[in-house]
Residue, then its C-alpha position, 0 to 999 in steps of 0.5 A: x448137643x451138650x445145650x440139649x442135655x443140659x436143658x432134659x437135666x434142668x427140665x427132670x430136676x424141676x420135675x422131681x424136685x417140685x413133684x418131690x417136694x409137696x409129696x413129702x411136706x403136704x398132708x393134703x392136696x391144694x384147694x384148686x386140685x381138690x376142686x378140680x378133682x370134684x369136678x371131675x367126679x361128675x364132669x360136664x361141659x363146663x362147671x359154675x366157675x371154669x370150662x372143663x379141661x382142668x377137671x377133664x385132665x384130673x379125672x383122667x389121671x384118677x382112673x388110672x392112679x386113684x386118690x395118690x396125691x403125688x400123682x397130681x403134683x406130678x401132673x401139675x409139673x408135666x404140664x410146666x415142664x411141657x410148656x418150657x420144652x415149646x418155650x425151648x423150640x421157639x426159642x430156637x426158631x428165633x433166636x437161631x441157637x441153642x444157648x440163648x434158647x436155653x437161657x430164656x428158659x432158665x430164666x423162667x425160674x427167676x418169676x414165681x408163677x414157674x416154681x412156687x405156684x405150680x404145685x397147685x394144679x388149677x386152670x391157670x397151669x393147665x393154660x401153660x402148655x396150650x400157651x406156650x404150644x400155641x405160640x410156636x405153632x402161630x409162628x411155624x404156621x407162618x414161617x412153614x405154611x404147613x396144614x399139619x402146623x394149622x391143624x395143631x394151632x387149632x386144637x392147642x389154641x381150643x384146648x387153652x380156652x378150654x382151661x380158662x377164658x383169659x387164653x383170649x388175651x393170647x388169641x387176639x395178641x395173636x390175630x392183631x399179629x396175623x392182620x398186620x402179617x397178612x397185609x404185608x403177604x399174600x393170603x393163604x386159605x391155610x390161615x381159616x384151618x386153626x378158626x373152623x377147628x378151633x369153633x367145632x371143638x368149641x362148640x359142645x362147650x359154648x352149647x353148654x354155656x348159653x343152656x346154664x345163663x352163661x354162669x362162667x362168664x358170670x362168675x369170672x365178672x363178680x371176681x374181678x369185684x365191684x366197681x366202689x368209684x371212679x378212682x378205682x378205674x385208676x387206682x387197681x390198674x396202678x396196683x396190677x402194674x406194681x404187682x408186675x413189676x415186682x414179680x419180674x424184678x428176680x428176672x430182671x436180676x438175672x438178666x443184669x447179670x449176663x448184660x454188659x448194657x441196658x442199651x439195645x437197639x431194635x426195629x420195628x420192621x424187625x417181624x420177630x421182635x414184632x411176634x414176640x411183642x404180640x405174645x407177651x406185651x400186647x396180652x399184657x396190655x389188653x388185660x390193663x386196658x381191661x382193668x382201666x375200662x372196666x374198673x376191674x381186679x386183676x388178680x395176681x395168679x391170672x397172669x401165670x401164663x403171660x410171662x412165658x415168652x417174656x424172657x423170650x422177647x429179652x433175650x432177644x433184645x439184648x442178646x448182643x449185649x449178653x456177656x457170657x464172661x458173667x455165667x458164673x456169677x449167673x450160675x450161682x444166682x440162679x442155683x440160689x433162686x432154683x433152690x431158694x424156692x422149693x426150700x421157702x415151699x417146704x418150710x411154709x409147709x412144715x412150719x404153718x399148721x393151718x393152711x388148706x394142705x394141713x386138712x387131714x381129708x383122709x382121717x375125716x373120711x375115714x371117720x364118715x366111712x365108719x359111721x356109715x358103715x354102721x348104719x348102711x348097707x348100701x354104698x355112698x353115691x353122693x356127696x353134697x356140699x361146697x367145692x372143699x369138703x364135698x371135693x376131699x370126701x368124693x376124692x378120698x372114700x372108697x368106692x369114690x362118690x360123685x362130688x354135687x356141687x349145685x344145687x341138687x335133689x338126690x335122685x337115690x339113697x346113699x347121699x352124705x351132705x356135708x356143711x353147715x346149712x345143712x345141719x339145720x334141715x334133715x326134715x327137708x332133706x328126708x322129705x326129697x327122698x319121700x320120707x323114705x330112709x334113715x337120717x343119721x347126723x354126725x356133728x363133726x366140723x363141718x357138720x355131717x347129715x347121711x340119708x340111706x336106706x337099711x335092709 
């Protein structure tokens, strides 16, 4: 009982402390937030660079809280910390009790991708939850053979495709497991539940995906950069296991503490170890074959999801080994790092003046605003531009316009075009609205050009 109270404590500290943090020292939301927050002003199935979800669960939160960015580091947290809680539960189930479980949950404060990157809400933290639920749900589908378990399985793994397209990587991990399983037991007709779910969610999304020329696709393969020689088939995937390497190495400090040796025995008939192995190193190992093959750029921030139950898969190793003599030493290297983090976030906060948090959003959109005020009368339906601008003004004026981020012929008056290619081409834009309305420019950073209609 004092293990579980412990883990809430740990789990409503991090909350408060990474909700708490951005909220004070940010003058404005991240990138990708604001990006999702456009998205989600005029949502669809799927947009030019991601699925929907991440835009879905934005939008979701606008409508019941407005343009209060606390809200969004909030959310952003909330799906950490839910990804921890299942971390937390299949721990239990593997490693048979509640101390070492909540060990490898601490230990996730030791790699980055849990701390100082979960501010921003983007699609690689919408992943978390649906991976680390996913995971149970694969392994108490199993050991329970309960329909409810399938049924769950395949929402949360549809859901997790939803946020990004790499939860692949986590979805064949897991099937390679299940063929191996399913050879050595019986087939059971529960094992089709979690596909049949999975593709019906699916399906509006993929419908979407073949009418606009599989454009997230796309967009994902030109990320992943040209190929400029054949070394680069050696030299990034070299790169991307250094990256590794380094982002574990607070981890693996932490661990060395605990550990009286780095000598471990294990089977590979051990069905376990095998399942962890399937959800932490063969995800991993699938996205360096990519790179190898394809010659691609695995960027760092794509692997946020991939080390959830790596701690997991540890522990379990060497959990023999672990030497709970060592928890002080443990507890004040941990301390450091769990605070070490949220105070280097607020310093580069404070101290940096030109990061995209520094946009003062608001006062420009106040400014647009008044401007338009005086030379409107109708509201603001549109705001035409890239994902940054046109994403800050829909999110900050009032009533909230609908963010166009494609190419886009105005269907009414009331449209505010924002961005540089844009300055040069009023007549264009006047003539899309049948040389009816006023122009008005505004030469701001970034240029400002509105179109609307006087009474």
């Amino acid at each position: 009982m004092a293990i579980n109270r412990l883990f809430y404590c740990f789990l409503l500290t991090h909350l408060a402390i990474w909700t708490l943090i951005p909220s004070i020292t940010n003058h404005n939301l991240p990138l990708d937030t604001i990006e999702a927050l456009a998205w989600g002003s005029n949502l669809d199935w799927g947009f030019n660079k991601h699925p929907p979800l991440s835009a879905l669960v934005v939008e979701v939160f606008y409508k019941i809280f407005g343009p209060q960015d606390w809200v969004y580091y909030l959310l952003s947290q909330l799906f950490v910390i839910t990804a921890f809680y299942f971390v937390f539960k299949l721990s239990k189930e593997i490693l048979n009790t509640e101390k070492h479980a909540l060990l490898s949950v601490l230990l996730l404060e030791g790699i980055f991708f849990y701390n100082f990157t979960t501010p921003e809400f983007n699609v690689n933290v919408c992943m978390l939850p649906f991976w680390a639920m996913t995971g149970y749900y694969a392994y108490k589908c199993l050991k329970d053979n309960l329909t409810k378990d399938y049924i769950i399985l395949g929402i949360v793994a549809a859901l997790g495709f939803l946020s990004k397209y790499l939860f692949i990587y986590l979805l064949i991990g897991i099937k390679i497991f299940y063929i191996f399983y399913i050879k050595k037991n019986n087939f059971k007709i529960n094992y089709i539940i979690p596909g049949i779910i999975f593709l019906l969610i699916l399906m509006p999304h993929l419908i979407w995906l073949t009418e606009n020329n599989y454009i997230t696709i796309t967009y994902g393969l030109k990320r992943t950069g040209e190929v400029k020689s054949y070394l680069d088939h050696v030299i990034l995937p070299l790169i991307f296991l250094g990256k590794q390497i380094g982002i574990l190495i607070p981890f693996l400090v932490l661990l060395f503490i605990l550990s009286k040796s780095i000598k471990t025995s294990f089977s590979f008939k051990d069905q376990n170890l095998l399942y962890l192995l399937s959800i932490t190193i063969l995800p991993i190992i699938l996205i360096f074959l990519t790179s190898i093959i394809i010659g691609a750029k695995i960027r760092t921030m794509w692997m946020t999801p991939f080390y959830l139950y790596f701690e997991t898969m540890m522990v379990y190793l060497f959990q023999n080994n672990i030497n709970f003599n060592n928890l002080k030493t443990f507890n004040y290297t941990f301390v450091f790092l769990f605070l070490l983090s949220p105070f280097l976030y607020g310093y580069i906060s404070i101290s940096q003046t030109d990061k995209r948090t520094d946009y003062k959003g608001k006062e420009f959109a106040e400014i647009v605003k008044k401007e338009w005020n005086k030379n409107f009368i109708e509201k603001i339906n549109f705001v035409v531009g890239d994902e940054w601008y046109a994403g800050n003004l829909s999110y900050h004026l009032k009533p909230r316009p609908v963010a166009i981020i494609y190419k886009f012929k105005p269907k009414s008056k009331g449209t505010v075009f924002i961005g540089d290619k844009f300055k040069k081409c009023k007549n264009e834009i006047l003539t899309a609205f049948d040389g009816e309305g006023k122009i008005h420019c505004l030469n701001t950073t970034p240029p400002i050009v509105m179109i609307g209609r006087t009474r």
